[in-house]
C-alpha positions in Angstrom: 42.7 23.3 -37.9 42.8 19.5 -37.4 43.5 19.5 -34.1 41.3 21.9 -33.5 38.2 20.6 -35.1 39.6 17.3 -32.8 39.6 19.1 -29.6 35.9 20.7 -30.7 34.7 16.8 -31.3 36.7 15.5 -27.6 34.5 18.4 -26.0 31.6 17.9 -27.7 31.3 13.8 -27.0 32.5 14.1 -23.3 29.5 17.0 -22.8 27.2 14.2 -24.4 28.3 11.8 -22.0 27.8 13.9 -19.1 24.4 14.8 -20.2 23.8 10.8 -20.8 25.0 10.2 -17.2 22.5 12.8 -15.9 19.1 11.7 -18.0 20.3 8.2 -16.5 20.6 9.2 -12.9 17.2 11.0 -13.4 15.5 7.7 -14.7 17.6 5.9 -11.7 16.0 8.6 -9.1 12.3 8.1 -11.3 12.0 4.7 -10.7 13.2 4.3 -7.1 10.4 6.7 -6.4 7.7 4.9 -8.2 9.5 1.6 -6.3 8.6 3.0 -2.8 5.5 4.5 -3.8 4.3 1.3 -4.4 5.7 -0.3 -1.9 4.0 2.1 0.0 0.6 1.8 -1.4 0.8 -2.6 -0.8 1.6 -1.7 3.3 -1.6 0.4 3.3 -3.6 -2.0 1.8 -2.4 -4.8 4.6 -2.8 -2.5 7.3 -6.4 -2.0 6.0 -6.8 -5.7 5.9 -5.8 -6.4 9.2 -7.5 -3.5 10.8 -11.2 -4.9 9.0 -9.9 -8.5 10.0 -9.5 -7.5 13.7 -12.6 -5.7 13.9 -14.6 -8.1 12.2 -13.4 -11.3 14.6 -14.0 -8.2 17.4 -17.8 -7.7 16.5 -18.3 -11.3 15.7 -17.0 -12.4 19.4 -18.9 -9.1 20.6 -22.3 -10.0 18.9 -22.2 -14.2 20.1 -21.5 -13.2 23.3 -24.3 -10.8 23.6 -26.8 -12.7 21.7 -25.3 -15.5 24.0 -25.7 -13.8 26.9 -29.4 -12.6 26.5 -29.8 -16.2 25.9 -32.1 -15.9 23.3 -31.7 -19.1 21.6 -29.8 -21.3 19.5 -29.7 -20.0 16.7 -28.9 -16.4 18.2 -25.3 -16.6 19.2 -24.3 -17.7 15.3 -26.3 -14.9 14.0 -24.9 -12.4 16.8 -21.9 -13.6 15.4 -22.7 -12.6 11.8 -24.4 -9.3 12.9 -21.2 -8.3 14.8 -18.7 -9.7 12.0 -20.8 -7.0 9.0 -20.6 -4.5 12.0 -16.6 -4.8 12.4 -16.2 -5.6 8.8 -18.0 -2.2 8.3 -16.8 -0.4 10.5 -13.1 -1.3 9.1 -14.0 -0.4 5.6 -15.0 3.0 7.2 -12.5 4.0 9.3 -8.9 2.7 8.1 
């Protein structure tokens, strides 16, 4: 009966390990996910910040150049400038 009730225990701690190992893979698997998921999210949030960046410096050079061009006045090339940045700036927030 001893060895019986010894082999019953063996069986019973390896199947606990096993199940251990698998709950710990699981958590392994778990967190890699949330890991790329994340990573993910931060590479959408550049490219978002580059696209806004590039259309804002676009519109800016866009808007002193055609205030500049019109020639109407000092003071209209910097505010082309301005005009054309909110535009690009907008116009990244929309569409990225």
């Amino acid at each position: 009966m001893a060895s019986g009730l010894g082999g019953l225990l063996k069986t019973g701690r390896v199947q606990k390990e096993q199940a251990m190992g698998g709950l710990l893979d699981a958590a392994r698997i778990e967190a890699q996910k949330e890991m790329a998921e994340e990573q993910l999210k931060q590479q959408k949030q550049i490219a978002q910040s580059q696209t806004t960046g590039t259309l804002a410096g676009a519109g800016a050079a866009a808007g002193y150049m055609a205030a500049e061009g019109g020639k109407m006045g000092s003071v209209a090339g910097p505010w082309g400038a301005v005009i054309g940045a909110a535009v690009g700036f907008l116009a990244g927030k929309l569409f990225s």
